[in-house]
C-alpha positions in Angstrom: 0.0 0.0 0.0 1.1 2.8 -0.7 1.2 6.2 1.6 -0.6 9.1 0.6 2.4 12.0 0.3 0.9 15.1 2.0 3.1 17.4 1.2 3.5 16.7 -2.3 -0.3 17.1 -2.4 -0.7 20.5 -1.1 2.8 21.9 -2.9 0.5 20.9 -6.7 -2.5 22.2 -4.9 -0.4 25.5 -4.1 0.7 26.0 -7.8 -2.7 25.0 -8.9 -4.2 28.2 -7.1 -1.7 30.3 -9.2 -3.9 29.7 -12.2 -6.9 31.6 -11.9 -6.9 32.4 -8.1 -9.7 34.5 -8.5 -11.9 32.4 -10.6 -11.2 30.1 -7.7 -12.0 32.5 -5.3 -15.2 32.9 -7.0 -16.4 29.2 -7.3 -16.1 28.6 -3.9 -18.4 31.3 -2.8 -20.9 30.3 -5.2 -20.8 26.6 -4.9 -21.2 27.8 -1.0 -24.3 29.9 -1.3 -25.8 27.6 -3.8 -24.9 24.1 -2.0 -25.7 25.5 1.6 -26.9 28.7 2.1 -30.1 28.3 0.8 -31.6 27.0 4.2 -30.2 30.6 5.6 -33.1 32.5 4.0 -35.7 30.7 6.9 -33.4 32.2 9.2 -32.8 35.4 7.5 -36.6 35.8 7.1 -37.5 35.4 10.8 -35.7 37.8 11.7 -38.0 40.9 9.8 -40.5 41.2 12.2 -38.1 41.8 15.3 -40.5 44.6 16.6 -43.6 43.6 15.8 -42.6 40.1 17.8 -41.6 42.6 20.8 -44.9 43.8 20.8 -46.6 40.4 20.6 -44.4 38.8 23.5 -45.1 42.2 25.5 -49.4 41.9 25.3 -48.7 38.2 26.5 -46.7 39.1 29.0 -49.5 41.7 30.1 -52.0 39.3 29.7 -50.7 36.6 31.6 -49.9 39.1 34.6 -53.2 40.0 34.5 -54.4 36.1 34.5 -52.2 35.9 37.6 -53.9 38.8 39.3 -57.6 37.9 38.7 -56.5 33.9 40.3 -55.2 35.8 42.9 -58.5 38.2 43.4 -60.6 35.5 42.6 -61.8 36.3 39.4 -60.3 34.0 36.7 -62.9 33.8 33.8 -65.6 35.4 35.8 -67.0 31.8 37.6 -64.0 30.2 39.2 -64.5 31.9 42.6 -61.0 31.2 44.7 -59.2 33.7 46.4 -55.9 33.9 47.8 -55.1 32.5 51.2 -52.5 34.4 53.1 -52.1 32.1 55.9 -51.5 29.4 53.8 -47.7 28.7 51.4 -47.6 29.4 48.1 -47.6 25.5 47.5 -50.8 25.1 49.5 -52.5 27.9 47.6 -51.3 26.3 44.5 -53.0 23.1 45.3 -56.0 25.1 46.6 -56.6 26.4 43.1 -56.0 23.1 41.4 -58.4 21.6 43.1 -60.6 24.0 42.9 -60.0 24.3 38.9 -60.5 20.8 39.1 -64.0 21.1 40.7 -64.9 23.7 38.5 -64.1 21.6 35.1 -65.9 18.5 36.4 -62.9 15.9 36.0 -60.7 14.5 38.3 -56.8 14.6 38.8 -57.0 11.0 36.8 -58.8 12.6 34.0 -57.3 15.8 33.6 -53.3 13.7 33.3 -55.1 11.6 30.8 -55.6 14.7 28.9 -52.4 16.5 29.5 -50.2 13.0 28.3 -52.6 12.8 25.4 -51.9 16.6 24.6 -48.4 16.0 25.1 -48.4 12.9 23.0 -50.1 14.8 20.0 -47.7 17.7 20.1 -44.5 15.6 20.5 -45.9 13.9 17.5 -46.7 16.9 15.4 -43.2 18.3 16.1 -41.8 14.7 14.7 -43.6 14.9 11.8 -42.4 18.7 11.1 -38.7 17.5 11.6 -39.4 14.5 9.3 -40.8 17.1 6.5 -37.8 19.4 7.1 -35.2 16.9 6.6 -36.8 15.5 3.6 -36.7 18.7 2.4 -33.5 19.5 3.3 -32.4 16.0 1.4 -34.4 17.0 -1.7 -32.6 20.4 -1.7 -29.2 18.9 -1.4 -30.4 16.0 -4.1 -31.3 18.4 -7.0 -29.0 21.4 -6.5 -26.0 20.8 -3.9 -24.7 17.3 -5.3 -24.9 18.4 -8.8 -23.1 21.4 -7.8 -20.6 19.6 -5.8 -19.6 17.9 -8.4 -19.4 20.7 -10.9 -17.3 22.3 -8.4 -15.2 19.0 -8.7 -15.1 19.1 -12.2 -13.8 22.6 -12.3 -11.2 22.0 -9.8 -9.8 18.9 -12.1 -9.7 20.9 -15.0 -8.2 24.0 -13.0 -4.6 21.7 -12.1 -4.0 22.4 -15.9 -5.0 25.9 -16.0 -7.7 25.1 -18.1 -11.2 25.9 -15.3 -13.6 28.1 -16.2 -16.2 29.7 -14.2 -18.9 27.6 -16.1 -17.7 24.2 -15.1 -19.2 24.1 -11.7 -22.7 23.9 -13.8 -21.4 21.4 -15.3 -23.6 18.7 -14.2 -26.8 21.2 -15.4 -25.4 21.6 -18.7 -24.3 18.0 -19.7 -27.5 16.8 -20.3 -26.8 14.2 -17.7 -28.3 16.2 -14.8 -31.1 13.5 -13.4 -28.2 10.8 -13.7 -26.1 12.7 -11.8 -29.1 13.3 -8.8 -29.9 9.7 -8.9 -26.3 8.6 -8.4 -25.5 11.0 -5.8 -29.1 10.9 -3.9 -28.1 6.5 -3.7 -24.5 7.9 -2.3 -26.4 10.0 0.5 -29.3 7.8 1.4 -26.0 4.6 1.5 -24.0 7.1 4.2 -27.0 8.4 5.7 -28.2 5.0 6.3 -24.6 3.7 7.7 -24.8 6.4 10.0 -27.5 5.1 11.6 -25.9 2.5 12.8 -23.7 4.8 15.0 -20.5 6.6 14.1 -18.0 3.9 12.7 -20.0 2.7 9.7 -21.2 6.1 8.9 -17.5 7.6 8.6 -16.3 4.1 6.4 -19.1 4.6 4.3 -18.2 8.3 4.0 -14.8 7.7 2.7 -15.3 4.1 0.7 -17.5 7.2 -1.5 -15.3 9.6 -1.4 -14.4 10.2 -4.7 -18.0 9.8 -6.2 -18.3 13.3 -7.2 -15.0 13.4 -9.0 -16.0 10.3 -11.0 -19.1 11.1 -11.9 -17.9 14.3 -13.0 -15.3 12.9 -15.2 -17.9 10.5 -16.4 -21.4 11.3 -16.2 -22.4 8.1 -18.2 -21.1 6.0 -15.9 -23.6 3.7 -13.5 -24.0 4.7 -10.2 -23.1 1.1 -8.9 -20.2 1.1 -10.7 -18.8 4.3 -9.4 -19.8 3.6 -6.3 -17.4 0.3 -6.6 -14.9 1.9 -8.3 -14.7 5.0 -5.6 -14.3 1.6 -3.0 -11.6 0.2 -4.2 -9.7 3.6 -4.5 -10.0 4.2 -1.1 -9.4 0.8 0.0 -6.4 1.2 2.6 -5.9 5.0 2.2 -9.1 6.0 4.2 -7.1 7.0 7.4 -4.7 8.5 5.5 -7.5 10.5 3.9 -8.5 11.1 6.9 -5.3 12.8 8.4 -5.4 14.9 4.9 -8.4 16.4 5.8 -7.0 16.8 10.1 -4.0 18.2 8.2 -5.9 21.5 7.6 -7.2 22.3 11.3 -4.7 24.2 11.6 -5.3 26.7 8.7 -9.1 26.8 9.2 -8.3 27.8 13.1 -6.0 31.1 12.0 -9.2 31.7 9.4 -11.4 31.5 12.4 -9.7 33.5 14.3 -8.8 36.2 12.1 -12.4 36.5 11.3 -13.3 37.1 14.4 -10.8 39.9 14.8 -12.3 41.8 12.2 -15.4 41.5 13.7 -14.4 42.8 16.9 -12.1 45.6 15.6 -15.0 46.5 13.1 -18.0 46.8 16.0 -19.2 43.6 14.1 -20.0 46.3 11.2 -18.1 43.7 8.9 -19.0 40.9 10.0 -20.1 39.3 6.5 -17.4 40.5 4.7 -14.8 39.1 7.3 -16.4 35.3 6.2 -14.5 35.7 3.5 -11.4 34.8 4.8 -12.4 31.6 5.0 -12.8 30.8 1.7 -9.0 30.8 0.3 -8.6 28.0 2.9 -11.6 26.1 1.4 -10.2 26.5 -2.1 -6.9 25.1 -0.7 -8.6 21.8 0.5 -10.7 21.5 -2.6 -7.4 21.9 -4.5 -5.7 19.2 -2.6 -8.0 17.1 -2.9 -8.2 17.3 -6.4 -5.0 16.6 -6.2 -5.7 13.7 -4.4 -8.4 12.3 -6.7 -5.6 12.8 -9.6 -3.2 10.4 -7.8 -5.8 7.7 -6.8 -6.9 8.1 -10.6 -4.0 7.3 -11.7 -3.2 4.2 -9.7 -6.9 2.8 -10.6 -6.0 3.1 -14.4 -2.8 1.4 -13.7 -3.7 -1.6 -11.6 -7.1 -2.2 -13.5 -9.1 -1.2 -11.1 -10.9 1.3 -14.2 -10.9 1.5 -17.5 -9.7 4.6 -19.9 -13.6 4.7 -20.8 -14.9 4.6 -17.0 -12.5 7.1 -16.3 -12.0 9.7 -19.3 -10.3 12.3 -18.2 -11.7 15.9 -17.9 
């Protein structure tokens, strides 16, 4: 087996960048904003109606005071006749009222926790169902436009180790009139890893790197099956997924000083510039994507030699 050379890696990912550094620059916020970001604008839009959700929360507020004032005097609702006993604790006063509420309603304690657990029940269920809906939408999203973006952005990267990217190739997957063959072999990709993380965290991370190279090969080869890119992606990674592994740890280090430097801008600028201080952040995620393409090249060239692919599984870009 042989060791994945770091250094080497990241010294042709270096002189990679030279090419078209801004064009690079440039991919990588896009492919960001169109692969993520698009789950930001929920956020974004809750966040409109600051005052008139002030106002809201304050009439609740008022009205729940009041609620508290009228058990106190005695006059919740107008019928429910139970006033405040000072000679008695809080607690007492507390059960006082509930079983006076109690009373009032015609149930017992019985009846009335047999309604509260089936309320509870109902809403715990409801919430389920919302968070199902949100990741299936979520996985749709990431489905028809991330993956297909990902591996345009893969594509482009490839092509950018000769100097020869353009902007364009990251819509590459939109424009090959392969698109739906691309979703359906990266959507059987996600559902394999998402499903191998269910069964806790080891599976999950081997699946994750046995598919590693899925975007790059379905990039270079959009005709090819998903099953056999999925095989071929395995048995490039067979051995070297530690390795890979380390790559990727390799650049903690980088993405740290990013952090922090962003967050020095921030602070210097009042947080005035706090989008535009993100920014930094992105050289350092076109150095990994570099690298890796990088990576991808050497493991592509040690499939075509021991058999693993063919010349027409694996074209070139």
């Amino acid at each position: 087996m042989q060791p994945i050379n770091r250094g080497l890696l990241k010294e042709n990912a270096k002189r990679a960048l030279k090419h078209n550094f801004w064009i690079v620059l440039a991919v990588v916020l896009v492919g960001s904003i169109l692969g993520c970001n698009w789950s930001g604008m929920t956020r974004g839009s809750g966040s409109v109606n600051l005052n008139s959700s002030n106002t809201s929360t304050e009439k609740l507020l008022k009205q729940a005071q009041k609620g508290v004032n009228d058990a106190a005097e005695g006059r919740v609702d107008g019928q429910l006749d139970y006033k405040y006993d000072d000679s008695k604790s809080d607690l007492d006063n507390i059960k006082a009222f509930y079983n006076e509420f109690l009373d009032f309603c015609g149930i017992s304690h019985q009846e009335f926790m047999t309604m509260l657990s089936g309320a509870i029940i109902v809403i715990l269920i409801i919430l389920f169902v919302v968070d199902i809906i949100i990741v299936c939408f979520q996985f749709l999203i990431g489905s028809f436009v991330s993956a297909p973006i990902g591996v345009g952005v893969c594509n482009f990267f490839m092509k950018n180790r000769k100097a020869e990217g353009k902007f364009t190739d990251m819509f590459s997957a939109f424009t090959n009139g392969k698109y739906m063959k691309t979703v359906k072999s990266m959507f059987i990709a996600n559902i394999q890893m998402y499903g191998w993380s269910l069964l806790f965290v080891i599976p999950g991370w081997i699946k994750y790197y046995q598919l590693y190279f899925m975007s790059y090969i379905m990039a270079e080869n959009s005709d090819i099956t998903p099953a056999r890119a999925r095989e071929i992606s395995k048995k490039m990674t067979e051995g070297h997924k530690w390795q890979i592994f380390v790559l990727e740890l390799s650049f903690l280090g980088w993405v740290i000083l990013a952090a922090l430097l962003m967050m020095l801008i921030m602070v210097c600028s009042c947080f005035i510039l706090t989008i535009p201080s993100m920014l930094v952040m992105y050289p350092v995620t076109a150095y990994q994507y570099a690298t890796f393409a990088e990576l991808y090249a050497e493991r592509r060239e040690y499939a075509l030699m021991t058999g693993i692919a063919t010349a027409d599984e694996l074209r070139g870009f």
